[in-house]
C-alpha positions in Angstrom: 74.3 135.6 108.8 74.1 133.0 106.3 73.5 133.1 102.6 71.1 130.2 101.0 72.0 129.1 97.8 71.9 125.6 97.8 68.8 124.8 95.8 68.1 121.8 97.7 67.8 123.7 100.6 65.7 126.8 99.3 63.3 123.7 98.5 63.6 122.5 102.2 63.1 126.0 103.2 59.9 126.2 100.9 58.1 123.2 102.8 59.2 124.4 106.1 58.0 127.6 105.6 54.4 126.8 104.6 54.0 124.6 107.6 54.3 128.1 109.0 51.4 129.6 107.4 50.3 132.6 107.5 52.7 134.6 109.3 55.3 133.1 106.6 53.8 134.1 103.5 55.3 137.2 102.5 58.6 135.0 102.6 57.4 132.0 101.4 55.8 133.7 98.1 59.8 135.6 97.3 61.1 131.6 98.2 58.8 130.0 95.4 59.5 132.8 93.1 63.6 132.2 93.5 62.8 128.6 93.3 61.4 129.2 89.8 63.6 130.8 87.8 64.3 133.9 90.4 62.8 136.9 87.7 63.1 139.5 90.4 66.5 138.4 91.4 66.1 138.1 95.3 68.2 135.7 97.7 67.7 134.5 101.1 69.4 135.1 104.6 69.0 133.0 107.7 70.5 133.7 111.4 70.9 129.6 110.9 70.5 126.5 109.0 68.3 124.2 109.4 66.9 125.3 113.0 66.7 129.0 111.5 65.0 131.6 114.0 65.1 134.1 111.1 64.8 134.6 107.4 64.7 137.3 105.2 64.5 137.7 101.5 66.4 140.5 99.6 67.7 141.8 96.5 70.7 140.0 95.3 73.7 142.3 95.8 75.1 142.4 92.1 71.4 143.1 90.6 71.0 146.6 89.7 69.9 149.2 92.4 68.8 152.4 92.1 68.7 153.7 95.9 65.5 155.7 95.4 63.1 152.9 94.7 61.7 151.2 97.5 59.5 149.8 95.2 62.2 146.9 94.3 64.3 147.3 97.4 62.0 145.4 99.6 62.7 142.8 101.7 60.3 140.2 103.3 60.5 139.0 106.7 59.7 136.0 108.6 60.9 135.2 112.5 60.1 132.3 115.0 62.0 134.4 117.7 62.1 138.4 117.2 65.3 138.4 119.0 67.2 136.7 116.0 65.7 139.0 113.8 66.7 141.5 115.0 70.7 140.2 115.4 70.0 140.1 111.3 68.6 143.8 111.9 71.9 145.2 113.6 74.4 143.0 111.1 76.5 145.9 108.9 75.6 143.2 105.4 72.4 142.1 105.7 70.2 145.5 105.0 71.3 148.3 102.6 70.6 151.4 105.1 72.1 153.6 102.3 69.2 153.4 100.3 65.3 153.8 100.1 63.7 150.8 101.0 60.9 148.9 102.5 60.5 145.9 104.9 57.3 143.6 104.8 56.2 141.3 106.8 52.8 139.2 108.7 54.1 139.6 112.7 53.5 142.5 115.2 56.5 143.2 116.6 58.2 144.1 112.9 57.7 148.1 113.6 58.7 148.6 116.8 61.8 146.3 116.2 62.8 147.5 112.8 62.0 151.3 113.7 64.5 150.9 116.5 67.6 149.8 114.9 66.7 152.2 112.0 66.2 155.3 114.1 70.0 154.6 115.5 71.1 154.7 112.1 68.8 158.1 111.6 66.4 156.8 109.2 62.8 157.8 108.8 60.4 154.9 108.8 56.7 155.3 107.5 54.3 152.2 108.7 51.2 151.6 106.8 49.0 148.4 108.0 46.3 146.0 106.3 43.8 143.3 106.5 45.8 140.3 105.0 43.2 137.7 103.0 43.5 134.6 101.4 41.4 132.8 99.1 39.9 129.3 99.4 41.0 127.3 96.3 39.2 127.7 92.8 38.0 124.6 91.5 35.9 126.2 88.2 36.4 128.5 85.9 35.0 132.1 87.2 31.6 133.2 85.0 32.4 135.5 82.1 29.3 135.2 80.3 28.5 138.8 80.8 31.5 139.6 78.6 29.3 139.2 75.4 30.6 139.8 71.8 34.4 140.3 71.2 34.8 143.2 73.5 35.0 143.4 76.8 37.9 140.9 76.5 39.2 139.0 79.6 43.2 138.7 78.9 46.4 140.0 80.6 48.8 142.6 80.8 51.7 144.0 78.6 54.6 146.3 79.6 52.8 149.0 77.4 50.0 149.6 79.7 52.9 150.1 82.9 52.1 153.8 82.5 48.2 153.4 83.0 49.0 151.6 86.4 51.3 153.4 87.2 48.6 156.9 87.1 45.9 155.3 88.7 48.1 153.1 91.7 47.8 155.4 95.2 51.5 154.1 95.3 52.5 155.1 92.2 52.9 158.3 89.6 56.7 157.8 89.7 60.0 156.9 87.4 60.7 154.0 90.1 57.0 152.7 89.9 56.7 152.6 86.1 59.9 150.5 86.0 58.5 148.4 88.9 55.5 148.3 87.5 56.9 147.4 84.1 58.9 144.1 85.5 56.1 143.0 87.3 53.6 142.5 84.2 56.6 141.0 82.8 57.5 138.5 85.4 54.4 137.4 87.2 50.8 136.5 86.4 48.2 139.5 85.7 45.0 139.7 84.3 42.8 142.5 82.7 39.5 143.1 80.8 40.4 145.6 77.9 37.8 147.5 75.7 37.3 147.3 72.0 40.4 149.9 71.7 42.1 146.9 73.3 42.6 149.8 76.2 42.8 147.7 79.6 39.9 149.1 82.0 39.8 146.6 85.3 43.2 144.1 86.3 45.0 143.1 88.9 48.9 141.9 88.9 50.9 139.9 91.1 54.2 141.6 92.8 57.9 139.7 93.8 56.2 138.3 97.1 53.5 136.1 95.2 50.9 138.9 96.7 47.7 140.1 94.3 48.0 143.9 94.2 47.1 146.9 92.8 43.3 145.5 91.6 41.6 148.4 89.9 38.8 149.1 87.5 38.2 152.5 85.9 35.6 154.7 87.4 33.4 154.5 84.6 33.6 150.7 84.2 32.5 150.0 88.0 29.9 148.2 89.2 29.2 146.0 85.7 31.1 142.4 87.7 35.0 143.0 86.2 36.6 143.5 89.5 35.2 140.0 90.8 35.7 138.4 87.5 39.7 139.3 87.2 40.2 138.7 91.1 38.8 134.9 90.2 40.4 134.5 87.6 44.3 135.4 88.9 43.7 133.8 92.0 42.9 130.7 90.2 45.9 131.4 87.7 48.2 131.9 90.8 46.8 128.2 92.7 47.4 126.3 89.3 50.6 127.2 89.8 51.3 126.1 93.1 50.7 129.4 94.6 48.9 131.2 97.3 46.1 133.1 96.5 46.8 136.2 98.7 46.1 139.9 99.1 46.4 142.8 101.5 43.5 145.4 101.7 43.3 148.8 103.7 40.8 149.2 106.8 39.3 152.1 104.9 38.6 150.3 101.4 35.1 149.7 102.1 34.6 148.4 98.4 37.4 146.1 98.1 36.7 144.6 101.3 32.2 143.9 100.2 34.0 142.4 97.5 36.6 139.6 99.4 33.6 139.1 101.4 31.3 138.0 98.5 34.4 135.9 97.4 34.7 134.1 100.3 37.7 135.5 101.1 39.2 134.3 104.1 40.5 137.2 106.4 43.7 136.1 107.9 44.0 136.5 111.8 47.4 138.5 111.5 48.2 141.8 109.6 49.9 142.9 107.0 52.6 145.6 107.6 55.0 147.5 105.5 57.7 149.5 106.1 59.3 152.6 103.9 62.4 152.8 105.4 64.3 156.6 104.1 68.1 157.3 105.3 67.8 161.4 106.1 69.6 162.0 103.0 67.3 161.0 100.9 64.6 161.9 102.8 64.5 165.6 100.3 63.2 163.4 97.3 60.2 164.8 96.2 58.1 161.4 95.5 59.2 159.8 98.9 
C-alpha cells in the first residue's frame, strides 16, 4: 500500500486517470476535488506507483469520523486488475472495517470481491446498482425565460436549507445525512429555483466524487421545466470548471431517466454500484 501525497503526482494521477474513462470516474472526480483545495478531506492509495493496478480514495485518517455515517465514510474505487484490488481489500490499514461505510465504484466485479473479504470479517454488505450517465458539454446558457418576474429565482443552495434535503432525499432523514448534506452545499457546486418566500422548491447538488445527486423538485412544482432547467445549469457549472458532468439514476426512476433522455444524456456502457458496508455491531442502528 502506498499513500499519494506528492501533488505532482496526484496531478499525474489525474491525467492518467481520465484516459481511463468511464470506469475511472468515481476516482477521478474525489482526485480533482483533492487537487483543489481537498474540502472533503480524502487521500489516495495505490497498490503501486506509477504502473498502479489499483487506487482508492478515502477519508484522511486524522479528519473527524463518526463510525455511523456511511454517508462520509465512502471510498471510491478504480482497478486495472481486480486481483490488486483486492490485495488493498485484505491490507489491515487501508479500509476502516470498524465502522459504517460504503464502497463505490463503475466495474462488475466490485460486489462479489468486496462482499467476500467483508463477509470474512462478518460484515453485512447492502448492494444497490444504477444506470451511470454523462452529459455532452454545454456550450449556451440553459433557457430560463419561463422564470418571469422576480420569483421563481434560479440560484443555489445554503447550509439552511440541509434539513429540506435531507426530508425529501430517499437516502436521507438522518443526523449523519443532514451533516453530510450540510458540507456538501458548502463545498461543491449546487443549484436551486426558490419561491418568492425564497423557499428552494427544485435543485440538485454535487457530492465528494464530482457526481450530480439528489435532483428533486417538490410535488407541487412538477412538470412546469425546473428539473431540466437546474440539471443544465449545474452540469454546465461543473464543465466550466473542469469537471465531468456525471450522474447515476435507478432502473426504476422512469421520470428521471425521460428526462436525461431529452438532455441528451449519454448513458454510460458500465454501471454504477455502491456498497453499504455495516460491521455486525453496528448493524442494531436504527437508520442503517
Amino acid at each position: 500500500m502506498l499513500v499519494l501525497n506528492c501533488s505532482t503526482k496526484l496531478l499525474i494521477l489525474e491525467k492518467m486517470l481520465k484516459s481511463c474513462f468511464p470506469e475511472s470516474l468515481k476516482v477521478y472526480g474525489a482526485v480533482m476535488n483533492i487537487n483543489r483545495g481537498n474540502p472533503f478531506q480524502k487521500e489516495v492509495v495505490l497498490d503501486s506507483w506509477p504502473d498502479f493496478k489499483a487506487v482508492i480514495t478515502r477519508r484522511q485518517r486524522e479528519a473527524e469520523v463518526d463510525n455511523l455515517d456511511h454517508y462520509t465514510n465512502a471510498y471510491a474505487v478504480f482497478y486495472k486488475d481486480v486481483r490488486a484490488y483486492q490485495q488493498l481489500l485484505e491490507e489491515c490499514d487501508v479500509f476502516n472495517w470498524d465502522q459504517v461505510f460504503q464502497i463505490q465504484g463503475l466495474q462488475s466485479e466490485l460486489y462479489d470481491v468486496s462482499k467476500a473479504v467483508a463477509n470474512s470479517k462478518q460484515l453485512n454488505v447492502k448492494l444497490t446498482s444504477f444506470k451511470a450517465v454523462c452529459f455532452s458539454p454545454v456550450s449556451t446558457l440553459p433557457d430560463a425565460s419561463f422564470l418571469k418576474g422576480p420569483y421563481p429565482r434560479l440560484t443555489y443552495l445554503s447550509a439552511a436549507d440541509a434539513d429540506l434535503l435531507n426530508r425529501t432525499w430517499s437516502r436521507g432523514g438522518n443526523e449523519q445525512c443532514l451533516r453530510y448534506i450540510a458540507n456538501l452545499i458548502a463545498c461543491f457546486p449546487s443549484v436551486c429555483v426558490r419561491d418568492e418566500k425564497g423557499n428552494p422548491i427544485s435543485w440538485s447538488i454535487t457530492d465528494q466524487f464530482a457526481t450530480m445527486c439528489h435532483g428533486y423538485t417538490l410535488p407541487e412544482h412538477r412538470r412546469k421545466g425546473y428539473s431540466r432547467l437546474v440539471a443544465i445549469t449545474l452540469a454546465r457549472k461543473l464543465q466550466s470548471r473542469g469537471f465531468p458532468s456525471q450522474g447515476n439514476v435507478l432502473d426504476d426512476n422512469t421520470a428521471s431517466i425521460s428526462l436525461l433522455k431529452s438532455l441528451h444524456a449519454e448513458f454510460l456502457p458500465c454501471r454504477f454500484h455502491r456498497l453499504i458496508l455495516t460491521p455486525a455491531t453496528l448493524s442494531g442502528q436504527p437508520h442503517l
